[in-house]
VEXLUMTI-331907 format. One record per atom (N, C-alpha, C): residue in three letters; x, y, z. Coordinates in Angstrom, 2 decimals. Each point is the difference from the previous one (the first is absolute). Layout:
{type = Ala&east = X&north = Y&up = Z} .
...
***
This chain:
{type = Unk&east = 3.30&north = -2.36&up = -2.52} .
{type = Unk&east = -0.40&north = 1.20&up = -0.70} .
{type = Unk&east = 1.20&north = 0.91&up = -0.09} .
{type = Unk&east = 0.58&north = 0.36&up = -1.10} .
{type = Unk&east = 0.63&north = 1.07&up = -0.23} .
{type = Unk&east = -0.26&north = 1.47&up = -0.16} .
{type = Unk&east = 0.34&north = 0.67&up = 0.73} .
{type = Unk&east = -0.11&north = 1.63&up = -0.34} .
{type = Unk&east = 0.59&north = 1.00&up = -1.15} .
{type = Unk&east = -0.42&north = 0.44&up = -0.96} .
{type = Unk&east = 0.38&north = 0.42&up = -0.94} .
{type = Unk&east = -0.06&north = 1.73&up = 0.20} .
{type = Unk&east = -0.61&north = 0.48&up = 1.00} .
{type = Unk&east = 0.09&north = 1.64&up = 0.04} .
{type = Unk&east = -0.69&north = 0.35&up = -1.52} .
{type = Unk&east = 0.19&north = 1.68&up = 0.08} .
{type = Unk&east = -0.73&north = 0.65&up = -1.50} .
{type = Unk&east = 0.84&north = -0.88&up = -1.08} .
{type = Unk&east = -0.60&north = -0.27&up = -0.95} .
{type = Unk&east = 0.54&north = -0.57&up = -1.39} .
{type = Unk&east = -0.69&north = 0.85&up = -1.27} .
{type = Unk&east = 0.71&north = 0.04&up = -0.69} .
{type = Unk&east = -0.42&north = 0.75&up = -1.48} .
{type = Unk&east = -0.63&north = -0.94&up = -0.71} .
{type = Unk&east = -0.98&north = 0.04&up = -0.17} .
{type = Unk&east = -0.71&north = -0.88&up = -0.82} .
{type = Unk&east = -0.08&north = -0.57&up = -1.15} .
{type = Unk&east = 2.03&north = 0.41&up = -0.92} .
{type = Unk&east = 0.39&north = -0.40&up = -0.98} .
{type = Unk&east = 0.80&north = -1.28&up = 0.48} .
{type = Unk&east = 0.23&north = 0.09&up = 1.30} .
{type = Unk&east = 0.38&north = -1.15&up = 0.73} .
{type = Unk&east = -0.45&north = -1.17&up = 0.27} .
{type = Unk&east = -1.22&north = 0.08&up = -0.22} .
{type = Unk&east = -1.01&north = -0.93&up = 0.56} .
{type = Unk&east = 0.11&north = -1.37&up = -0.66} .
{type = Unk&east = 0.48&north = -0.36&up = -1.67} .
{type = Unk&east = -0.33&north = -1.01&up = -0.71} .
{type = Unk&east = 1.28&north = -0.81&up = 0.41} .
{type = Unk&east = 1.44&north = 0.54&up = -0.11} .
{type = Unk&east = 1.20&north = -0.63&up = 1.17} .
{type = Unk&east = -0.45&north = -0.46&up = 0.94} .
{type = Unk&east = -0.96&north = 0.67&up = 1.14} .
{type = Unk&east = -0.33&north = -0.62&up = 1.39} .
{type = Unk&east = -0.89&north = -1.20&up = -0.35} .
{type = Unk&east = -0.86&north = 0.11&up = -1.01} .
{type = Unk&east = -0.77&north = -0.84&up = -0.46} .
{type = Unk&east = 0.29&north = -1.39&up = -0.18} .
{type = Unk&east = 0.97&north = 0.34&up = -1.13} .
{type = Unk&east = 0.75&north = -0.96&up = -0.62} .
{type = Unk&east = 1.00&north = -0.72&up = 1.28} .
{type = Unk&east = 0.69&north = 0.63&up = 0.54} .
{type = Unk&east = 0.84&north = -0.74&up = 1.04} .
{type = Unk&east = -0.89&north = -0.83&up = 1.47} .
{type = Unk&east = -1.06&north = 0.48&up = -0.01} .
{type = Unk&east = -0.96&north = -0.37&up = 1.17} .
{type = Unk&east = -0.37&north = -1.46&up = -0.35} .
{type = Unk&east = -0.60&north = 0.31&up = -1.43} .
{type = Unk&east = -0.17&north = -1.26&up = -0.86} .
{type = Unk&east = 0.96&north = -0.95&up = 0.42} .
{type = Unk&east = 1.17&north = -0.04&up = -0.36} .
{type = Unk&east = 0.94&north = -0.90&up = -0.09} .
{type = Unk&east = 0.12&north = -1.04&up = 1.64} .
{type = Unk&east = 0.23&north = 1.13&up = 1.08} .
{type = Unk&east = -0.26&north = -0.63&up = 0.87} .
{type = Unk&east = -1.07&north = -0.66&up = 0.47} .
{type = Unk&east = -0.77&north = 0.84&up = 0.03} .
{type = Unk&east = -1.55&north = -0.72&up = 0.22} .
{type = Unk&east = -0.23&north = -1.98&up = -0.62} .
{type = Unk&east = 0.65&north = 0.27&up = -1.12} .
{type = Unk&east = -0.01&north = -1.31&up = -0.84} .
{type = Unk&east = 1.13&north = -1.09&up = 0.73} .
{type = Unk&east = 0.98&north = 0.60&up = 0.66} .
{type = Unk&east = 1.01&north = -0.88&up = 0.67} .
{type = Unk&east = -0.60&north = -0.68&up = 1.44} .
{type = Unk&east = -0.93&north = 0.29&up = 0.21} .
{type = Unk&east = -0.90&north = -0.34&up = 1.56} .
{type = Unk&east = -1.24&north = -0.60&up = -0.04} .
{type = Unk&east = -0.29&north = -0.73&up = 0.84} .
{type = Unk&east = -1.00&north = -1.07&up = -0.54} .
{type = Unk&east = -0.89&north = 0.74&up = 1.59} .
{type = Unk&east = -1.46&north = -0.30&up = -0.57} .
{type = Unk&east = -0.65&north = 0.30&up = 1.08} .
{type = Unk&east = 0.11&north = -0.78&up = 1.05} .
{type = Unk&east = -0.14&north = 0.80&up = 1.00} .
{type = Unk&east = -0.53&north = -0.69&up = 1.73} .
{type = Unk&east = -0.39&north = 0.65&up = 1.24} .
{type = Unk&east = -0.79&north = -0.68&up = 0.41} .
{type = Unk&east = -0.62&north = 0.25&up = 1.25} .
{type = Unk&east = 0.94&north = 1.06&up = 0.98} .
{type = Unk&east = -1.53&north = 0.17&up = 0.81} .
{type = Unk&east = 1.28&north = 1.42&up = 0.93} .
{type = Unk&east = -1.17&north = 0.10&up = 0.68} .
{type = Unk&east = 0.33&north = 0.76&up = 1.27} .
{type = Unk&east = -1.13&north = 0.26&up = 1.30} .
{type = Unk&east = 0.44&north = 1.60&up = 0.46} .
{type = Unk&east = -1.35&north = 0.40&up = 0.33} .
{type = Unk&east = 0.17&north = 1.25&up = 0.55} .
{type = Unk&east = 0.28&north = 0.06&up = 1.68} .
{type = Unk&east = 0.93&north = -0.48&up = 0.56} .
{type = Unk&east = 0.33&north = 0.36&up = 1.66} .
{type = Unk&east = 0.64&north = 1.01&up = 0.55} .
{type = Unk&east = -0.62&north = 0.48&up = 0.96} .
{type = Unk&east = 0.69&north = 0.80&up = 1.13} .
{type = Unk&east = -0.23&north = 1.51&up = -0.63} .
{type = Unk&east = 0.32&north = 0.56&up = 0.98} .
{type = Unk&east = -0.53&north = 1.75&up = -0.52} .
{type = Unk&east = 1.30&north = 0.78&up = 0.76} .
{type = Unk&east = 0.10&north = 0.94&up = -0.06} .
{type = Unk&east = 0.66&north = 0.78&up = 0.48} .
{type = Unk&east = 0.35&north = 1.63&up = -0.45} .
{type = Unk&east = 1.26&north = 0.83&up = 0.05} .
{type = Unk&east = -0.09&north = 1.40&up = -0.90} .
{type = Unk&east = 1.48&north = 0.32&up = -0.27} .
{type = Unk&east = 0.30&north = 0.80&up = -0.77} .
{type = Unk&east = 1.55&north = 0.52&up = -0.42} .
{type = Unk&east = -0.37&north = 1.25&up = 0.64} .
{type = Unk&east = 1.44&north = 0.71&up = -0.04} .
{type = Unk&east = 1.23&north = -0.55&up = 0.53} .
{type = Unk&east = -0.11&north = -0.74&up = 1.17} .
{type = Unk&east = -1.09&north = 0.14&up = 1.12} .
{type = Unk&east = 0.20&north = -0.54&up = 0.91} .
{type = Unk&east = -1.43&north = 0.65&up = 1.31} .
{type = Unk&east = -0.49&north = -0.67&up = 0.92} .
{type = Unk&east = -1.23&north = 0.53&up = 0.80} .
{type = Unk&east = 0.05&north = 1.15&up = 0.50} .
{type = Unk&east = 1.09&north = 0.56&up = 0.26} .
{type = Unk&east = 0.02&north = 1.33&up = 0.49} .
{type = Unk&east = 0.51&north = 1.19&up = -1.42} .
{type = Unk&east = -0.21&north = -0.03&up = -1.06} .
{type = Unk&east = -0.26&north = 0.71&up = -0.75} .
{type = Unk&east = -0.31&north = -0.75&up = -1.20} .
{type = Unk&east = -1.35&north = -0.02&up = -0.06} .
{type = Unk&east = -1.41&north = -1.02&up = -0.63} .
{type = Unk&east = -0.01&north = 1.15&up = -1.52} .
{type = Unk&east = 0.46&north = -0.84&up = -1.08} .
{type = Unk&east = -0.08&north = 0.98&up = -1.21} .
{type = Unk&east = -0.89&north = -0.99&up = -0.88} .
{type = Unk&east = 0.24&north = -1.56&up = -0.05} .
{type = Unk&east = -0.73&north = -0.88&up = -0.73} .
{type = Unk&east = -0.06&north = -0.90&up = 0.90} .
{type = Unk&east = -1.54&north = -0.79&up = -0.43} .
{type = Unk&east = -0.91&north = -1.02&up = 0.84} .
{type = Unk&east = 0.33&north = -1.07&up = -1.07} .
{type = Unk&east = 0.34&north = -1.39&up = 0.53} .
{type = Unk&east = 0.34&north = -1.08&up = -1.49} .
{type = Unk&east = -0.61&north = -0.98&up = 0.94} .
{type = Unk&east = -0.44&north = -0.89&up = -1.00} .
{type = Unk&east = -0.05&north = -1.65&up = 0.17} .
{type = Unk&east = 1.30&north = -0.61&up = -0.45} .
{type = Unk&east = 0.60&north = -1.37&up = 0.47} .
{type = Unk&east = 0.87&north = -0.39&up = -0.12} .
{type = Unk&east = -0.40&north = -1.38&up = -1.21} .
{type = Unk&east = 0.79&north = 0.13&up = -0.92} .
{type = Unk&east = -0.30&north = -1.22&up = -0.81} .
{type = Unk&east = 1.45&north = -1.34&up = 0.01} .
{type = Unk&east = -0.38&north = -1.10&up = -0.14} .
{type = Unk&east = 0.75&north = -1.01&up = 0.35} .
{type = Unk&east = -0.07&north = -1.46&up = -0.99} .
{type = Unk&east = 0.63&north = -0.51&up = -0.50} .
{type = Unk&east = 0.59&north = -1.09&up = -0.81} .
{type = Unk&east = 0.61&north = -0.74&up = -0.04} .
{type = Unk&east = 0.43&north = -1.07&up = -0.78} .
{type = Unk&east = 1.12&north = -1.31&up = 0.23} .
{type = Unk&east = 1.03&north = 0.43&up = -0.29} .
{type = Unk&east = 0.42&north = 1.99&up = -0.64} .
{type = Unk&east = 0.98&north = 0.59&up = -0.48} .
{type = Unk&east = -0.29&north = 0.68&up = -1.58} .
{type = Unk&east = -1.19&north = -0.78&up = -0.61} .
{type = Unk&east = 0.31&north = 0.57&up = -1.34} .
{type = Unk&east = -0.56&north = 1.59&up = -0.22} .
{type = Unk&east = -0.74&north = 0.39&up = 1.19} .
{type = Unk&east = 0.07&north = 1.64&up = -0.14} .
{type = Unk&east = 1.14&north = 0.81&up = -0.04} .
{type = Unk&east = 0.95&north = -0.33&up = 1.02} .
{type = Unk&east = 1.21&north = 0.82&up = 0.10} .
{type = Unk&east = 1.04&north = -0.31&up = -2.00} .
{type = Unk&east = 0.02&north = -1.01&up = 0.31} .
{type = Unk&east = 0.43&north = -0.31&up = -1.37} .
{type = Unk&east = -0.53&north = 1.05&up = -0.96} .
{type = Unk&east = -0.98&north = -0.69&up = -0.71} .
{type = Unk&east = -1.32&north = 1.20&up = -0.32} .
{type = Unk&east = 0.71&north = 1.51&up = -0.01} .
{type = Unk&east = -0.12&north = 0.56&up = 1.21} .
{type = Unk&east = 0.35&north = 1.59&up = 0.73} .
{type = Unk&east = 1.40&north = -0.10&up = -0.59} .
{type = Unk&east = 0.60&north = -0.75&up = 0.47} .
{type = Unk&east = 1.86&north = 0.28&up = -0.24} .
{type = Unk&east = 0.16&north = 0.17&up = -1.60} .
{type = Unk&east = -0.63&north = -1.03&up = -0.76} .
{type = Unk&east = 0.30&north = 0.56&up = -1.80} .
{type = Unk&east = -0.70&north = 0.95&up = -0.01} .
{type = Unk&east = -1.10&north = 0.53&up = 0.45} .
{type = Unk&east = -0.68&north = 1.21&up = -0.74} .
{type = Unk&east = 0.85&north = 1.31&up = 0.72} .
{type = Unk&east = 0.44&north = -0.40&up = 0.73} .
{type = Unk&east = 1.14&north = 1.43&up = 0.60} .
{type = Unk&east = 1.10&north = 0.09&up = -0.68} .
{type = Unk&east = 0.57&north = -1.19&up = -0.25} .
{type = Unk&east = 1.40&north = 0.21&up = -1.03} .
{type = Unk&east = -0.47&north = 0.37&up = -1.01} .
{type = Unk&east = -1.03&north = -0.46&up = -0.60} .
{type = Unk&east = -0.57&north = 0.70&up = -1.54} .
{type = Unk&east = 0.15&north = 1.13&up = 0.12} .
{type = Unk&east = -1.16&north = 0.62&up = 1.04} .
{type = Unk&east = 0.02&north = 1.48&up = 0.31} .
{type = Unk&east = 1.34&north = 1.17&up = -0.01} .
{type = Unk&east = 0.52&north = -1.00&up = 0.94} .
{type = Unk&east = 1.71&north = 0.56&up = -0.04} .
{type = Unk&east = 0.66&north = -0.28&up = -1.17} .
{type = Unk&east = -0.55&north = -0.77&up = -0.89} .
{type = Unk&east = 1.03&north = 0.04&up = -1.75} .
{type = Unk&east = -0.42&north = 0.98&up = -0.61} .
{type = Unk&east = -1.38&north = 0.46&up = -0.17} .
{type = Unk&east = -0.43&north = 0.72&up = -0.37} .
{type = Unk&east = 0.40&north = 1.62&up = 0.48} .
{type = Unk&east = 0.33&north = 0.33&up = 1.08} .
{type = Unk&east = 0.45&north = 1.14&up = 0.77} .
{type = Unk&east = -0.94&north = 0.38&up = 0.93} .
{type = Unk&east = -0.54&north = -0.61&up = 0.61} .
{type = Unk&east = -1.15&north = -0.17&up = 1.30} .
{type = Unk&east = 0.63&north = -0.48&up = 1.23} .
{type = Unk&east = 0.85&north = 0.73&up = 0.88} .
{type = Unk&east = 0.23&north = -0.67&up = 1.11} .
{type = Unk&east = -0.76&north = -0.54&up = 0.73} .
{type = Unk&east = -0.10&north = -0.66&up = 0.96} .
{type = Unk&east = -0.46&north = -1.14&up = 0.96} .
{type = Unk&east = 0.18&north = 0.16&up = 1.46} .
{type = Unk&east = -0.53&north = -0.12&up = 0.58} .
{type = Unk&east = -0.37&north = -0.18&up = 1.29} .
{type = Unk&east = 0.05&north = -1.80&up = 0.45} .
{type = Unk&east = 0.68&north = -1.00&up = 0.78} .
{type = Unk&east = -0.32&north = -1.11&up = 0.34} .
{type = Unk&east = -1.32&north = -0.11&up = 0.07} .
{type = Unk&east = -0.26&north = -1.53&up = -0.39} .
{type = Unk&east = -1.63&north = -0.59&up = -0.09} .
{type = Unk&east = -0.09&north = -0.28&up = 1.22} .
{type = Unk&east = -1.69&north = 0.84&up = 0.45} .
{type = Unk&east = -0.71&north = -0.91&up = 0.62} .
{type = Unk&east = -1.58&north = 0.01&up = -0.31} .
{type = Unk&east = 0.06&north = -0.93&up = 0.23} .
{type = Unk&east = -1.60&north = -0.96&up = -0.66} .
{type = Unk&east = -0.89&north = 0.73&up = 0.74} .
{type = Unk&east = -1.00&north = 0.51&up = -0.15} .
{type = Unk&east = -0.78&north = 1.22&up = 0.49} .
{type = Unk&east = -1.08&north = 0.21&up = -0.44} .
{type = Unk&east = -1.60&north = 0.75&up = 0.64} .
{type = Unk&east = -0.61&north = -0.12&up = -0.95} .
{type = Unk&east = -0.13&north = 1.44&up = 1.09} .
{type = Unk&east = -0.24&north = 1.06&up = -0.81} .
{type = Unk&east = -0.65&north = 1.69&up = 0.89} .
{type = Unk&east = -0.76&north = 0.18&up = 0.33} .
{type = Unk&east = -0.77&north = 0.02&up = 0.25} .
{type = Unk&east = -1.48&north = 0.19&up = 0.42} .
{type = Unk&east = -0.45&north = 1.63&up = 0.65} .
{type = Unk&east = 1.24&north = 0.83&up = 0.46} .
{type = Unk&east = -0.57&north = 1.27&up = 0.15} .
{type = Unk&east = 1.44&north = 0.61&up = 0.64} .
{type = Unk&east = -0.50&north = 1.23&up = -0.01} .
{type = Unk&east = 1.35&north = 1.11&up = -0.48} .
{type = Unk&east = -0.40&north = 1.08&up = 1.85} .
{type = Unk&east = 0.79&north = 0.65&up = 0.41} .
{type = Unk&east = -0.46&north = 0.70&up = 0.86} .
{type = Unk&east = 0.59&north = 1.22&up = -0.84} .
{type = Unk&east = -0.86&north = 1.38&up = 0.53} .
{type = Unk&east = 0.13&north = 1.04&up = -0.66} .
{type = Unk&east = 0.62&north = 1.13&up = 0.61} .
{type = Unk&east = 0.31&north = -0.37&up = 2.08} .
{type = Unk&east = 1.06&north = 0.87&up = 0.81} .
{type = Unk&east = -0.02&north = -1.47&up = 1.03} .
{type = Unk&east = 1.08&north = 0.64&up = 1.29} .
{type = Unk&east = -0.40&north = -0.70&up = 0.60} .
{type = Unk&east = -1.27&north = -0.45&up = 0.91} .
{type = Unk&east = 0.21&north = -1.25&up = 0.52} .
{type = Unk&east = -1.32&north = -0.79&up = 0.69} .
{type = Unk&east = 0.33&north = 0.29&up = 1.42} .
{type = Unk&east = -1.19&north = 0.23&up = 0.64} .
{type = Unk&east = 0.17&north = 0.02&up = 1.73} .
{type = Unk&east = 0.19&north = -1.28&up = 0.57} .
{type = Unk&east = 0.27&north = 0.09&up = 1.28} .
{type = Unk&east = 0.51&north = -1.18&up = 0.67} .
{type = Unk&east = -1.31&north = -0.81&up = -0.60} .
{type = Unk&east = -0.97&north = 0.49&up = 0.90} .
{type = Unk&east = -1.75&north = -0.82&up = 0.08} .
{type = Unk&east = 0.04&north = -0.62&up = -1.63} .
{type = Unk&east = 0.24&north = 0.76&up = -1.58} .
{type = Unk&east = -0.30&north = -0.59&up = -0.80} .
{type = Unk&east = 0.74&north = -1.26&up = -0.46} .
{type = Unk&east = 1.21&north = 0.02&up = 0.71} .
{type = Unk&east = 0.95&north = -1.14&up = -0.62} .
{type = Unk&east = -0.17&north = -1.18&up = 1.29} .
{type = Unk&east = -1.01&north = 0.56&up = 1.06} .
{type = Unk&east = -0.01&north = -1.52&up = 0.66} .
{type = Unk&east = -1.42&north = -0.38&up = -0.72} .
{type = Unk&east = -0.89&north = 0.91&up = -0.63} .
{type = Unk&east = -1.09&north = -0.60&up = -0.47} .
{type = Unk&east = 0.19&north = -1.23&up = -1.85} .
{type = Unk&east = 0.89&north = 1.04&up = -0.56} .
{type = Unk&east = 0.39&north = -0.54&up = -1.16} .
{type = Unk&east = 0.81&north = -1.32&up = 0.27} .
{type = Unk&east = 1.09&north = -0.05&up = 0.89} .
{type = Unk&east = 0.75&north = -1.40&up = 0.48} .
{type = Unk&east = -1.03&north = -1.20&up = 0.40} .
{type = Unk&east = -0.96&north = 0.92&up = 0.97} .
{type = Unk&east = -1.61&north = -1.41&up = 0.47} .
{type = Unk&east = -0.57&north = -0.69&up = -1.44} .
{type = Unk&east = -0.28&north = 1.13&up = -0.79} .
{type = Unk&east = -0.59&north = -0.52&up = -1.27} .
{type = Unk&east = 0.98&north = -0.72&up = -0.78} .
{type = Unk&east = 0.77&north = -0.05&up = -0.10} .
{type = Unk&east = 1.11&north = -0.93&up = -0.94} .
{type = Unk&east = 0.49&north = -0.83&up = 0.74} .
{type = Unk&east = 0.17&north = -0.06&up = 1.39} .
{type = Unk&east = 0.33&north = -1.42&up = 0.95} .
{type = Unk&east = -1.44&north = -1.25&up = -0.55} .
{type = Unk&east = -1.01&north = 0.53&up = -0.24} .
{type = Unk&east = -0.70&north = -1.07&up = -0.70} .
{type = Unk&east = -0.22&north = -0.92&up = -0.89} .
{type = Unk&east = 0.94&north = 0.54&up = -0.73} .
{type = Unk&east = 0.70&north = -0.80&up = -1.22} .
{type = Unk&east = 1.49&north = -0.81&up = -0.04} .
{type = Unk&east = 0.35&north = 0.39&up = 1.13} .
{type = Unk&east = 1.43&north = -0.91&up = 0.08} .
{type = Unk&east = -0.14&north = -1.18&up = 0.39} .
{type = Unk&east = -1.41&north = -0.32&up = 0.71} .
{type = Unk&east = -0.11&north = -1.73&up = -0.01} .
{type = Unk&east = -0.62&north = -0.97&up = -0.96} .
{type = Unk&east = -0.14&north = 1.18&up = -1.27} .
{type = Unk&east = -0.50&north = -1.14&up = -1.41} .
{type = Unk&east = 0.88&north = 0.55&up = -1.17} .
{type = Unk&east = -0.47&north = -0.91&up = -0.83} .
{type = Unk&east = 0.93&north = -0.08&up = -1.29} .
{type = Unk&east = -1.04&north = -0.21&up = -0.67} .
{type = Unk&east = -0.10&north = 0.74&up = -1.54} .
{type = Unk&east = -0.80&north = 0.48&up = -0.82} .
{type = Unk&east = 0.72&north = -0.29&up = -1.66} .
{type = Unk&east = -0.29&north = -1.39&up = -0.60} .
{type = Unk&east = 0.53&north = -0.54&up = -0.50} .
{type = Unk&east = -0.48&north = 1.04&up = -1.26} .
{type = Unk&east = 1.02&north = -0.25&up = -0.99} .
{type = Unk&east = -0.59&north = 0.57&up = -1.52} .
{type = Unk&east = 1.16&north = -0.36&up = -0.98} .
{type = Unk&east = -0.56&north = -0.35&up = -0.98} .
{type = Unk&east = 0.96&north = 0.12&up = -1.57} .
{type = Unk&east = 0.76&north = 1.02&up = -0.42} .
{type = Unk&east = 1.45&north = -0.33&up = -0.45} .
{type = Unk&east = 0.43&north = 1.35&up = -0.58} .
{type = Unk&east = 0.26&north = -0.49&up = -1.46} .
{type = Unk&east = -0.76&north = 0.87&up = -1.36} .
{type = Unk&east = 0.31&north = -1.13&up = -1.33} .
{type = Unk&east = 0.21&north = 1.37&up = -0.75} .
{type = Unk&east = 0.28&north = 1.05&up = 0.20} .
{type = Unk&east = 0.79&north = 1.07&up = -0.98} .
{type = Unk&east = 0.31&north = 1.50&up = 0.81} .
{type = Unk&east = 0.54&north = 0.79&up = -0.50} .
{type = Unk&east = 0.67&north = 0.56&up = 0.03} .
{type = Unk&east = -0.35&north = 1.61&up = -0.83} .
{type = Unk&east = -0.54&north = 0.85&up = 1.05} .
{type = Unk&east = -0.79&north = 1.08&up = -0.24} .
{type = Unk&east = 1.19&north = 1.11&up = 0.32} .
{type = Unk&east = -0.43&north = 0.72&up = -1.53} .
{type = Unk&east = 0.79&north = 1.37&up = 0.11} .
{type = Unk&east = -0.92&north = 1.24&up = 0.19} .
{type = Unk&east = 0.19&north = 0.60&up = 1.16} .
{type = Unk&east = -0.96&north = 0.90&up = 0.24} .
{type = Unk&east = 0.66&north = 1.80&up = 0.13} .
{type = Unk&east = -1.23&north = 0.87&up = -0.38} .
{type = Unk&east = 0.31&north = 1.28&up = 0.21} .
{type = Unk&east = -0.44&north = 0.44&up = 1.24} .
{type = Unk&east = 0.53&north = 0.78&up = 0.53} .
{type = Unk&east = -0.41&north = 0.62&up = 1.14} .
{type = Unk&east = -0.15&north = 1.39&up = 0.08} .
{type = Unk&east = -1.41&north = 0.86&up = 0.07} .
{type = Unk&east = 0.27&north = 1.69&up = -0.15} .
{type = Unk&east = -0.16&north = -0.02&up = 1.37} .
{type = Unk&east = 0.38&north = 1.22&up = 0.88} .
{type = Unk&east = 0.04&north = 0.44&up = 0.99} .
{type = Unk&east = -0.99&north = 1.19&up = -0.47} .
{type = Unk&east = -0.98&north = 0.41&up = 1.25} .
{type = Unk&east = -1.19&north = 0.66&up = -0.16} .
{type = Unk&east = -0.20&north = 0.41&up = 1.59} .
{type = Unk&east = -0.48&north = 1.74&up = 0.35} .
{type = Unk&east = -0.31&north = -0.08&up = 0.95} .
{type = Unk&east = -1.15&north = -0.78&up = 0.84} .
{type = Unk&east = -0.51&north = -0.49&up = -0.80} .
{type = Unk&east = -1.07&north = -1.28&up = 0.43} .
{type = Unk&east = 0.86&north = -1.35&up = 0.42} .
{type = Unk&east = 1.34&north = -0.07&up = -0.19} .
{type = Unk&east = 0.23&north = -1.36&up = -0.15} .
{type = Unk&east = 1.01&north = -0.74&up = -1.41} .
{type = Unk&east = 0.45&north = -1.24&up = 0.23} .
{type = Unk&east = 0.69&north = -0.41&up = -1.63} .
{type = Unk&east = -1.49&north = -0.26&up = -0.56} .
{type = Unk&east = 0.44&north = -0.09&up = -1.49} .
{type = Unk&east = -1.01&north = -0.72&up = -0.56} .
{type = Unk&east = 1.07&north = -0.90&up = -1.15} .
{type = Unk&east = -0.54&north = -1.48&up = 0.26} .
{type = Unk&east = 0.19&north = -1.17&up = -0.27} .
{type = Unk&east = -0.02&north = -0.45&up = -1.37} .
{type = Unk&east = 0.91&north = 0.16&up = -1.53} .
{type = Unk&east = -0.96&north = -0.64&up = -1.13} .
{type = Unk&east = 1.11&north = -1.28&up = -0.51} .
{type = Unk&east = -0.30&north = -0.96&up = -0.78} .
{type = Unk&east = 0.41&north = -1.29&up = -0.29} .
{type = Unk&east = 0.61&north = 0.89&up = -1.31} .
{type = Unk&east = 1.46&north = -0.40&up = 0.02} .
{type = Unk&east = 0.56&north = 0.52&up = -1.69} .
{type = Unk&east = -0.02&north = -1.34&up = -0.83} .
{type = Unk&east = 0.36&north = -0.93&up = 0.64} .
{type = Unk&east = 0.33&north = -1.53&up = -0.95} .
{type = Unk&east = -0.19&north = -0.56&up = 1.31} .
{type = Unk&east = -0.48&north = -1.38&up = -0.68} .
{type = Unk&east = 0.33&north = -1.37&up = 0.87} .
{type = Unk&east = 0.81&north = -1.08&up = -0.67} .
{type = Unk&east = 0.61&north = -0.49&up = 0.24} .
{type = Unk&east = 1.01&north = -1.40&up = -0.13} .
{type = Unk&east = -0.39&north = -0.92&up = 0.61} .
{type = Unk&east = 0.01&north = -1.37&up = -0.54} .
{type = Unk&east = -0.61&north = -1.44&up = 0.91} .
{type = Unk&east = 1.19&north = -0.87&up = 0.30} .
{type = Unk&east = -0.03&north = -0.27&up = 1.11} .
{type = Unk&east = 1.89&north = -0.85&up = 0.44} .
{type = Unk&east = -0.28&north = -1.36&up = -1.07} .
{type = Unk&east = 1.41&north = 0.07&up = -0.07} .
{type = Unk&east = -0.14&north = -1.65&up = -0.97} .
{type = Unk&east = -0.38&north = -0.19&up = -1.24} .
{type = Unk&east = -0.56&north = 1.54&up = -0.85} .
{type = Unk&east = -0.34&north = -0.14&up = -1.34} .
{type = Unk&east = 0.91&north = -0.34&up = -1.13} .
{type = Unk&east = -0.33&north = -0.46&up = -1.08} .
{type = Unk&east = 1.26&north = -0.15&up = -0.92} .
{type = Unk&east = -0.16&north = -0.03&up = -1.12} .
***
């Protein structure tokens, strides 16, 4: 997944168009959801992730859609395969991060297989409720 920050929405048919292109260079495949953990790190808990994992063609995947990003004028952050699942809003007390670590140690002894077959460009508003989530385009790996 690439991060694109605010974009002008005269921008959008470039991102479109170039998403396309890659998307079409990658053929679908399998991928598993393992292991959990948080950024930056347990003692200051800002994001809760699942860990996602492959034979490699995600990072691949991640690595063109970041150079795109970065052709385009979108810097980049290194990939990692990630899925969010929740945001903290200050910090967590000791007690909550040994309760949140118990609940996600439950998942590090399975793997949670799933398909990856395109390539979703999404908006994100920030809201004092929360983001809210909408699909701008989808792309299917391998189309032609």
């Amino acid at each position: 997944m690439a991060f694109l920050g605010e974009v002008d929405e005269s921008r959008l048919p470039g991102i479109f168009t170039a998403t396309a292109a890659v998307a079409r260079r990658h053929r679908p495949f399998a991928a598993t959801i393992s292991g959990a953990g948080a950024f930056p790190d347990w003692h200051r808990v800002r994001v809760v992730w699942l860990g996602l994992s492959d034979a490699g063609a995600m990072v691949h995947l991640g690595t063109d859609l970041g150079e795109m990003c970065t052709g385009l004028g979108f810097p980049q952050r290194a990939f990692r395969a990630h899925l969010t699942i929740g945001r903290t809003t200050g910090p967590l007390s000791a007690e909550q991060k040994v309760t949140l670590r118990k609940a996600l140690a439950l998942h590090k002894a399975s793997a949670y297989p799933f398909d990856v077959s395109r390539v979703l460009v999404m908006k994100s508003a920030l809201s004092p409720a929360g983001s809210v989530y909408s699909e701008l385009a989808s792309f299917p790996l391998g189309a032609t």
